[in-house]
N, C-alpha and C positions, 0 to 999 in steps of 0.2 A: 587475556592470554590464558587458553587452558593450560594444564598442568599436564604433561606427557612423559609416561613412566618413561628411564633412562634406566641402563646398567646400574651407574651409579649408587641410582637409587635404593637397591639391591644390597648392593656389595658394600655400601658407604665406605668410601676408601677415606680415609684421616692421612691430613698432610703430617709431615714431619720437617718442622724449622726449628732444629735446633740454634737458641742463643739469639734467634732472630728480634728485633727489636719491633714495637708495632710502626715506628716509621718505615722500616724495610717490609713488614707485611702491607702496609699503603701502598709503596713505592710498586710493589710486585701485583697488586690487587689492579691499582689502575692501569700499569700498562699490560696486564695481561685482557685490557679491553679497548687499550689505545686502537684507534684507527679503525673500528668494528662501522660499521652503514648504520648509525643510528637514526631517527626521526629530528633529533632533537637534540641539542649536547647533552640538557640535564638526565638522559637515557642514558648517557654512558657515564655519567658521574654516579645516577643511581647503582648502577650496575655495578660499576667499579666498588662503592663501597660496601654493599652486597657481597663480593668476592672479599673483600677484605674481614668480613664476617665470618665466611666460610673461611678463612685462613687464620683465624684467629681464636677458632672452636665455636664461634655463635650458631653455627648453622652448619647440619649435618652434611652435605652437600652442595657438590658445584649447580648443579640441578635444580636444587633446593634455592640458592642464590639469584639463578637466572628467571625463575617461577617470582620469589619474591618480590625483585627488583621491579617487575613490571615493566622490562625497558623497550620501548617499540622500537624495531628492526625487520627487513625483509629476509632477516636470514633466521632459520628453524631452529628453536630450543637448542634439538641436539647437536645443530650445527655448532651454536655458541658456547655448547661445552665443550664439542670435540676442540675448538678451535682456543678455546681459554686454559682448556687442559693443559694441551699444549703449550702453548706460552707459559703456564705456571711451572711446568719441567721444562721447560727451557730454561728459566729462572731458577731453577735449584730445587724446586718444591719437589719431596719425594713423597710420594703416594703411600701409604701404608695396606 
């Protein structure tokens, strides 16, 4: 999967969880990929913990997470950011 520059990328926005615990950065990692059209389940487990990465300061970006993960899916990088984005503010995640 190439690497396709995002906003993101740019801007590196850092989450802000205050007081958050790493089982609640799990808990919000995996379902902010719950239900995604993966190839495979272990693609969305990679994935998921990739984001929990990214939520935990290991990795500068949500971008950065869905590049590493390597997770095969018919849906576009930036699709998987717009859409995990999303889900992470859903979940309380604020953006910095």
């Amino acid at each position: 999967m190439e690497h396709i520059p995002t906003i993101s990328d740019s801007a590196h926005p850092r989450p802000r969880l205050e007081g958050a615990s790493s089982d609640d950065l799990a808990r919000m990692a995996y379902a902010s990929v719950g239900e995604l059209p993966f190839l495979e389940m272990n693609d969305g487990n990679r994935l998921g913990y990739h984001i929990y990465l990214f939520l935990s300061g290991q990795i500068a970006t949500v971008a950065d997470a869905i590049y590493e993960a390597k997770a095969r899916t018919a849906l576009h990088p930036s699709e998987l950011e717009r859409i995990i984005v999303g889900r992470l503010g859903a979940s309380g995640v604020a953006f910095a």
